[in-house]
C-alpha positions as CSV (number, residue, x, y, z in Angstrom):
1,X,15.0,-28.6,-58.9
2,X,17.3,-30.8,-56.9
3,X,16.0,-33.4,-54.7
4,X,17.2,-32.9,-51.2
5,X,18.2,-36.1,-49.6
6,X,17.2,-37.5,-45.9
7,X,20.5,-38.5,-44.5
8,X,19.7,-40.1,-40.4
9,X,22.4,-40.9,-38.2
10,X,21.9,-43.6,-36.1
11,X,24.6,-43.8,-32.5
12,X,27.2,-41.9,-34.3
13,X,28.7,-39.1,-32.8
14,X,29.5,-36.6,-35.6
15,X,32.5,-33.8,-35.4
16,X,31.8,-30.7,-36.5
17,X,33.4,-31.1,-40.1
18,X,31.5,-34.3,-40.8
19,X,28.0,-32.8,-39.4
20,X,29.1,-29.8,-41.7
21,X,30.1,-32.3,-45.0
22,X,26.7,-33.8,-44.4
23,X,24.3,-31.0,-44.3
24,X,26.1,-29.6,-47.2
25,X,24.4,-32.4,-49.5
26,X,21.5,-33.5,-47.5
27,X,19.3,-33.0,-44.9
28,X,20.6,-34.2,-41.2
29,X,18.9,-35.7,-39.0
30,X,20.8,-37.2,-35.9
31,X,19.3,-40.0,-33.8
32,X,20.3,-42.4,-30.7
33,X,21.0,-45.9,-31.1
34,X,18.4,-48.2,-31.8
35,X,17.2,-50.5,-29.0
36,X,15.7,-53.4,-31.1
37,X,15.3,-54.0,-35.2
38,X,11.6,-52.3,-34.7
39,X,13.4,-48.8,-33.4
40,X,15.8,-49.1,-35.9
41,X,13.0,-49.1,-38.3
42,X,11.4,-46.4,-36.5
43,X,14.1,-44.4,-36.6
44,X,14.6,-44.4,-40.2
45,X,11.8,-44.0,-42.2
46,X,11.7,-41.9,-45.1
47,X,15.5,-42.0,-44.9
48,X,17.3,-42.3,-48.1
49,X,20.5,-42.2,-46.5
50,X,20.9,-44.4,-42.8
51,X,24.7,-44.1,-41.3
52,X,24.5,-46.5,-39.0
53,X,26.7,-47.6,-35.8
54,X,26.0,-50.9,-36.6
55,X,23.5,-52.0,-33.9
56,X,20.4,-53.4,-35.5
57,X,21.2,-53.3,-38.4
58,X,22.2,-56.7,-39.8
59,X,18.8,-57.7,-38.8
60,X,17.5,-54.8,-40.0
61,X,18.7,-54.8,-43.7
62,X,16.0,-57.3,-45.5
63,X,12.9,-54.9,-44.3
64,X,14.6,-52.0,-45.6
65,X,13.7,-50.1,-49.3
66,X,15.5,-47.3,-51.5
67,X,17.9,-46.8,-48.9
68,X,22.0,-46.5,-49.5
69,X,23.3,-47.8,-46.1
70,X,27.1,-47.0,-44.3
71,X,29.4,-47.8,-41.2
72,X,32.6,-47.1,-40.1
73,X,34.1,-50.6,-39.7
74,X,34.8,-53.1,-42.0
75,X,32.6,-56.4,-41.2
76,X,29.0,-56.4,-40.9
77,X,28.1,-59.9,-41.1
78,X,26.1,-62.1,-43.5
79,X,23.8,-60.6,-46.3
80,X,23.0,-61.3,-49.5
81,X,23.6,-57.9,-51.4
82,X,21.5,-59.0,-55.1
83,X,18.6,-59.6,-52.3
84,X,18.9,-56.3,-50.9
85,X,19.6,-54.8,-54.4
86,X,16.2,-55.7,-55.4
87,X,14.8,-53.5,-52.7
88,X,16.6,-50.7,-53.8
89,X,19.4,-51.7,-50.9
90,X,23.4,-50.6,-50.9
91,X,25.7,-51.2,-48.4
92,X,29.3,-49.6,-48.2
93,X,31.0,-50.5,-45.6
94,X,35.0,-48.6,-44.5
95,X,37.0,-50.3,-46.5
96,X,40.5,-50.2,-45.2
97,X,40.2,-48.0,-42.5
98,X,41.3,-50.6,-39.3
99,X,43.6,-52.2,-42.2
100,X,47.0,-50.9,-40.7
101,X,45.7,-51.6,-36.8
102,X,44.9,-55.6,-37.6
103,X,47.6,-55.4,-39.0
104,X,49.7,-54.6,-36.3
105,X,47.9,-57.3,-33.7
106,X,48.5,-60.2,-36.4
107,X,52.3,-59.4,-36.5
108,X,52.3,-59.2,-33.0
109,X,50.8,-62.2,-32.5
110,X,53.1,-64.0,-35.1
111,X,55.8,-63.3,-32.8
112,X,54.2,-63.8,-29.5
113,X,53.7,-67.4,-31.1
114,X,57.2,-67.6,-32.4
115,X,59.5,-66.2,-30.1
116,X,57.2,-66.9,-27.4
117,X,58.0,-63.2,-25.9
118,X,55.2,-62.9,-23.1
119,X,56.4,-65.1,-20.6
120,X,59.7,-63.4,-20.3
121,X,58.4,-59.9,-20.3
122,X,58.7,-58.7,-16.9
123,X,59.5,-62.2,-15.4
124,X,59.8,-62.1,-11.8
125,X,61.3,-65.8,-12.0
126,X,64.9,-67.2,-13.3
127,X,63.9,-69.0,-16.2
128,X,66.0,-72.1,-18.5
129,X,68.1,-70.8,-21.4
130,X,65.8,-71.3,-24.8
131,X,66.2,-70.6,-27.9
132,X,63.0,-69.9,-30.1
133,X,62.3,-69.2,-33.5
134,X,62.6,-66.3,-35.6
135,X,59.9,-64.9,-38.5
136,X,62.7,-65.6,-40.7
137,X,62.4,-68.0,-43.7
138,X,58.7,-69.4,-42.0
139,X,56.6,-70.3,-44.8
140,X,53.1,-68.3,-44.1
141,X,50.0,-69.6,-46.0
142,X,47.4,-66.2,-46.2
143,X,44.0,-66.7,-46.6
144,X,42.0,-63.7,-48.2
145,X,43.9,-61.6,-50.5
146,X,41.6,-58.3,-50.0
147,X,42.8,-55.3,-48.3
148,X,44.2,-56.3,-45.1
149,X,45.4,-59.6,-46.2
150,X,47.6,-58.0,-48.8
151,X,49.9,-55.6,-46.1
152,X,49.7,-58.7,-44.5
153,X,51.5,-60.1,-46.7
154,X,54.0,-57.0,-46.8
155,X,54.6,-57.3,-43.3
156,X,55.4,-60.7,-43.5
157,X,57.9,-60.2,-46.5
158,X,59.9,-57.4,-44.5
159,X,60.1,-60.3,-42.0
160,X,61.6,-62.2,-44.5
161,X,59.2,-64.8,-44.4
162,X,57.9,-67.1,-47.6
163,X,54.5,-65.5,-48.5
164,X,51.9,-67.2,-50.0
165,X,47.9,-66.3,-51.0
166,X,45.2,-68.7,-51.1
167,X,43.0,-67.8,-54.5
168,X,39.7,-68.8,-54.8
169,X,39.6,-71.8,-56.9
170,X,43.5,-73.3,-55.2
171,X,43.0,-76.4,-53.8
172,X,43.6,-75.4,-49.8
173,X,45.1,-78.5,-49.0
174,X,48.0,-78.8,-51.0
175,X,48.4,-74.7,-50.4
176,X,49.0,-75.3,-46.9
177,X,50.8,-78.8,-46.8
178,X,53.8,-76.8,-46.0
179,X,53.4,-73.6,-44.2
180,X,54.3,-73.2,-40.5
181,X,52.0,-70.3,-40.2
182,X,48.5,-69.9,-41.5
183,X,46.6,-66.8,-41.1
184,X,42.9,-65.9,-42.2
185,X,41.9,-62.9,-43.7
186,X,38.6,-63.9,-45.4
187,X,35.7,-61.9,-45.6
188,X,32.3,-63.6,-44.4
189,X,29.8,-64.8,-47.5
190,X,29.1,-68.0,-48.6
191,X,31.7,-69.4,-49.9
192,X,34.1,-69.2,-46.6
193,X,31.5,-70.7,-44.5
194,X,33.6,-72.9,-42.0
195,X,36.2,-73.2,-45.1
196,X,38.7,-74.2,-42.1
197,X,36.9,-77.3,-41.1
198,X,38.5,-79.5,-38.7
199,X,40.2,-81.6,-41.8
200,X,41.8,-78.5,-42.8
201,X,43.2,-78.1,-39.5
202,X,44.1,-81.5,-39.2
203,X,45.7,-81.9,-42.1
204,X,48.0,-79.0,-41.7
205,X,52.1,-79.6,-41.5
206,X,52.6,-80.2,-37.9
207,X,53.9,-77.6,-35.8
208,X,52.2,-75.2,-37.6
209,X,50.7,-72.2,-36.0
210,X,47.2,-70.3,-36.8
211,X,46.3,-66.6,-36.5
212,X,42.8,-65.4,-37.0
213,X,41.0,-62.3,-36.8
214,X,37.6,-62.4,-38.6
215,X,34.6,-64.5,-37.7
216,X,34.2,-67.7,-36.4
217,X,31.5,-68.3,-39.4
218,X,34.7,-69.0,-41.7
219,X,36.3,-71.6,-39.5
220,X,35.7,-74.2,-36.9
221,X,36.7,-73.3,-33.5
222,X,36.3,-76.6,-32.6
223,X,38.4,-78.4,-35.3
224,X,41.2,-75.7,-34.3
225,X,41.5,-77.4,-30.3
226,X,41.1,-80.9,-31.5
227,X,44.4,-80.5,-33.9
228,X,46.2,-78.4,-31.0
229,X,45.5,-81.3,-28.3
230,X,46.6,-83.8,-31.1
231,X,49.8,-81.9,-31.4
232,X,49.4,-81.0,-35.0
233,X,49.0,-77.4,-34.7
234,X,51.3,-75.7,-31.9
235,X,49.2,-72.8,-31.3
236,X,47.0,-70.2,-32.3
237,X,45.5,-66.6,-31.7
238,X,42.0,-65.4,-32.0
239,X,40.9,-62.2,-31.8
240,X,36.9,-63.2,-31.0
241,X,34.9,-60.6,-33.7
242,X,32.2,-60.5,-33.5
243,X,32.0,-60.6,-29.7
244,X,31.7,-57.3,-28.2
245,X,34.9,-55.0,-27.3
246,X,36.7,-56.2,-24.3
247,X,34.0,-59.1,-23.5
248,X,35.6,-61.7,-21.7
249,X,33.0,-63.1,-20.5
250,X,31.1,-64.8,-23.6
251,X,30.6,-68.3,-25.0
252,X,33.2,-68.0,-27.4
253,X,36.2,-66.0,-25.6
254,X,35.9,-69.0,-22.9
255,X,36.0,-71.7,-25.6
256,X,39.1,-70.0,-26.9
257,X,40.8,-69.3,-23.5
258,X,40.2,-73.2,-23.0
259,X,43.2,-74.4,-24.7
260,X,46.1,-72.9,-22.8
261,X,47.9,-72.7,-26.4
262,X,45.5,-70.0,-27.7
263,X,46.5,-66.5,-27.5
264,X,43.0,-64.7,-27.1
265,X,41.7,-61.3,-27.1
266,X,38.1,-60.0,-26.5
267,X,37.9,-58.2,-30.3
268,X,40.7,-55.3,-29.7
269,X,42.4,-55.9,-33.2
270,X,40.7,-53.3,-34.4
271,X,41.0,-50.6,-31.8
272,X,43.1,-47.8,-32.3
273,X,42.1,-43.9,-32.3
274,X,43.6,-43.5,-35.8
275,X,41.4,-47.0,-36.8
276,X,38.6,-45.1,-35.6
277,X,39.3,-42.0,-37.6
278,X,39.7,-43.4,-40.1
279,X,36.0,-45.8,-40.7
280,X,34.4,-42.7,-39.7
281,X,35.9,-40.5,-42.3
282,X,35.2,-43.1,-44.9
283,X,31.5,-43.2,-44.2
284,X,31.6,-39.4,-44.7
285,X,33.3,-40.2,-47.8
286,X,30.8,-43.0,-48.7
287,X,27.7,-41.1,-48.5
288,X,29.4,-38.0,-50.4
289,X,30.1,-40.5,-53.4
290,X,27.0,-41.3,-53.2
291,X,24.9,-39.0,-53.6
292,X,27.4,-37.3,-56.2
293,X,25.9,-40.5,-58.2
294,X,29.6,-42.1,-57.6
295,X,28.7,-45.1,-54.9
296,X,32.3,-46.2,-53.5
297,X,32.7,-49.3,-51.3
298,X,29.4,-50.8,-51.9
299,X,29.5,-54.6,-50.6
300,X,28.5,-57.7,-53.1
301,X,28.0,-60.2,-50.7
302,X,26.2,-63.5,-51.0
């Protein structure tokens, strides 16, 4: 006789397909989001199957056993997966599903640097005659060759821009010697800890620019203004993950909006209805695969 399976919801809001999709292989039960790691734990015992809004749950993970675990983003944080493997622990996260949205924001924001457009967008002020300078034949330096980097890297070609990857294992010096745009795509785990030291930054061709998306934990902040007000990188934009959406008002956003040469948003890259769709239909997805005996998008972090 077949096993049925505990799958708990945790401050997701399910449409009526997905709520059908997941009783039709398990056993739903729908809860609020937690308010600290212990009602996260709460909430989920005897769950073999947690789909999770994300709140708690990075903390959450290491007390966890026998559990497969989903979300409908892409970034969760820092884990170690064989450490949560040993408990019985899998995390899938939506891989791909904000791909196309990010993507959007970082080629705007290539040409907000470049062309210098938002100043003269509805200027209520004569302004001098300047010419700026086009995507065209800019050498771009990507870091993080996964899913988004890669249409990155499409986008950049119809641009007609010189595309290049950092692998792991490339010396990220000499790779970015020459480019006049680098952009960072890497995924958080140990070995992109604060790869983008301050050397890296300073050590970049000058009048380069720098566009970033992901987590502070893979470059220093810090490094970034002290090259900008050394005039060795022109300019930059952050969009401040892991902050929360539309939180101008943290630590980080203000360090950011500091240097009147960063472009900064409060973690909007992301945010599009079709993004949205998209993470949550993937989770669906996940948990399906899953429990077929087929795990899809399971994380091997470190």
């Amino acid at each position: 006789m077949k096993t049925i399976k505990t799958i708990i919801t945790l401050g997701i809001e399910l449409n009526d397909e997905h709520k059908k999709r997941l009783m039709a292989v398990g056993e739903l039960k729908e809860s609020e989001s937690p308010t600290s790691v212990e009602d996260f734990l709460n909430k989920v015992k005897n769950a073999e199957v947690i789909y999770s809004n994300g709140d708690y749950l990075l903390e959450s993970l290491l007390k966890l056993k026998n559990v497969f675990v989903t979300y409908p983003y892409i970034e969760l944080g820092i884990f170690n997966s064989e450490e949560l493997e040993k408990n019985g622990v899998f995390v899938a996260n939506a891989r791909g599903g904000n791909r196309d949205s990010i993507v959007e924001w970082v080629m705007y924001m290539a040409l907000s640097l470049f062309r210098k457009f938002g100043p003269k967008v509805r200027a209520t002020e004569n302004s001098l005659f300047e010419l700026q300078e086009s995507l065209q034949g800019k050498k771009v330096l990507i870091i993080g060759h996964g899913s988004i980097g890669s249409q990155i890297g499409v986008l950049c070609k119809a641009f007609g821009m010189e595309v290049t990857f950092f692998e792991r294992g490339d010396n990220l010096t000499s790779c970015s010697k020459d480019a006049n745009l680098v952009i960072n795509a890497l995924n958080c785990n140990s070995s992109s800890r604060n790869l983008l030291d301050q050397p890296f930054f300073m050590n970049l061709k000058k009048g380069c620019y720098y566009i970033t998306f992901v987590r502070p934990y893979t470059y220093d902040i810090d490094g970034l203004i002290k090259a900008i007000d050394n005039g060795i990188v022109a300019g930059a934009a952050i969009d401040c993950d892991p902050e929360n959406f539309g939180d101008t008002k943290n630590q980080f956003y203000q360090k950011a909006m500091s240097n009147p040469k960063i472009l900064v948003t409060a973690h909007i890259a992301f945010s599009t209805k079709q993004a949205s769709a998209n993470g949550r239909e993937i989770a669906i997805q996940n948990i399906e695969s899953f429990l077929e005996g087929k795990p899809k998008n399971i994380l091997k972090k470190k």
